[in-house]
N, C-alpha and C positions, 0 to 999 in steps of 0.2 A: 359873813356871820362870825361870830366872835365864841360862840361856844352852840354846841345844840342841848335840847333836854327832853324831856320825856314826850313834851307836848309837841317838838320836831317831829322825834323818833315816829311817833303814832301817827301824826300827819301822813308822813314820807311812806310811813307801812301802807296807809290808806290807800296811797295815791298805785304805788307798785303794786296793789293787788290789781286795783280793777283794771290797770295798763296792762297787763298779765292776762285780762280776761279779753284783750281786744279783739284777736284773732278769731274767738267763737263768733261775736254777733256778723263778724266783716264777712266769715265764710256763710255762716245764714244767710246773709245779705245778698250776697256773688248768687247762692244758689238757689234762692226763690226771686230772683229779680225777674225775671219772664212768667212768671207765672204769677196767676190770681190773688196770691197769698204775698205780695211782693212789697205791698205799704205797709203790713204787721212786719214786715223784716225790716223795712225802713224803721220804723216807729222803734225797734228792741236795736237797732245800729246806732241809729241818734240819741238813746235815751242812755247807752252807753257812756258814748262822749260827753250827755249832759251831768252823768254821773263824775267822767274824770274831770270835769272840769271846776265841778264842785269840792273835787278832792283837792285839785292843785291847789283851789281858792284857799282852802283849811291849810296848806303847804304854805301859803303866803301869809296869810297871817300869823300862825307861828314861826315863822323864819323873821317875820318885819316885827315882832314884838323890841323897842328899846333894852332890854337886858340881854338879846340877843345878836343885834346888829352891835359892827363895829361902828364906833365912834365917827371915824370915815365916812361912812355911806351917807348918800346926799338926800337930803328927805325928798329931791323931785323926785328920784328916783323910784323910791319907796311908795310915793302918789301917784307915778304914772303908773308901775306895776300894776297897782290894786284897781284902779280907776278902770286899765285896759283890760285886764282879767276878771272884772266885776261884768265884763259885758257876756262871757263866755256860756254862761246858763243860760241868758237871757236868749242869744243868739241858737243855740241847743235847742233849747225852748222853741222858738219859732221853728225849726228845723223839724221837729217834731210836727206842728204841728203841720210844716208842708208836707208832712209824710202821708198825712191823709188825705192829701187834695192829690198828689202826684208827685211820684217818686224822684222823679226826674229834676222837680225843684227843691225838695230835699238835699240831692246829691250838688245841686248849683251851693244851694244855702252852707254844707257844709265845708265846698272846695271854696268859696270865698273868704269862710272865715279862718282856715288855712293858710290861701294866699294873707289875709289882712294881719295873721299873727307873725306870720316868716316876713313882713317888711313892714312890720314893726319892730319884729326884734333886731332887725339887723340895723334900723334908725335909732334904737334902742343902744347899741354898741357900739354906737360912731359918738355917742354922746357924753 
C-alpha cells in the first residue's frame, strides 16, 4: 500500500474488533459442545468467523482500491486475493448451516477452510 485513509482505517477497526471478540464464541463453543445446546454454540462460533471474514473482505477492498496500492503490485495478485477471499462467507455460510445438521461437520467444514487458507497463502508467497 502506498498510503492508507479513512476508508482503510475503518475497515481495519472492523476487522480488529470482531477478532478481539473471538475467544467469547470459541469458549461457548468448548463449553456446550457435549451438551444439547451444542449446534446453537456451533451456529454463534461459525457465524462469528462469517462475520470476520466479511470484515477482512471490507479490508481488501479498501486496501486494493488504485489510489491506494503501490504502482508495483501486480494486478494477479490483487485478483487472486479478492477471488480467494470472496469464498470465505460463502464457505462460513455452509458451516453454519452444518451446524444444524451436526456439529462435528461444522468443526470438519471449518478446519478445512483453515487448512485451504494456510496453503494458499503460503502458494501465495512463493509467487
Amino acid at each position: 500500500m502506498r498510503k492508507c485513509d479513512a476508508w482503510v482505517f475503518f475497515a481495519n477497526g472492523c476487522l480488529l474488533l470482531v477478532v478481539t471478540f473471538v475467544p467469547y464464541p470459541t469458549s461457548a463453543f468448548a463449553a456446550y459442545l457435549a451438551t444439547p445446546t451444542a449446534k446453537g454454540a456451533a451456529v454463534f462460533y461459525t457465524g462469528t468467523f462469517l462475520v470476520i471474514t466479511l470484515c477482512f473482505n471490507l479490508v481488501l477492498r479498501a486496501a486494493f482500491r488504485k489510489k491506494i496500492l503501490l504502482p508495483s503490485t501486480p494486478a494477479s495478485f490483487v485478483e487472486w486475493s479478492c477471488r480467494n477471499y470472496m469464498l470465505g462467507p460463502l464457505i462460513y455460510g455452509l458451516a453454519m448451516v452444518a451446524a444444524f445438521i451436526d456439529v462435528r461437520l461444522c468443526l470438519v467444514v471449518c478446519t478445512a477452510v483453515w487448512i485451504f487458507w494456510a496453503a494458499t497463502a503460503l502458494q501465495n508467497s512463493q509467487v
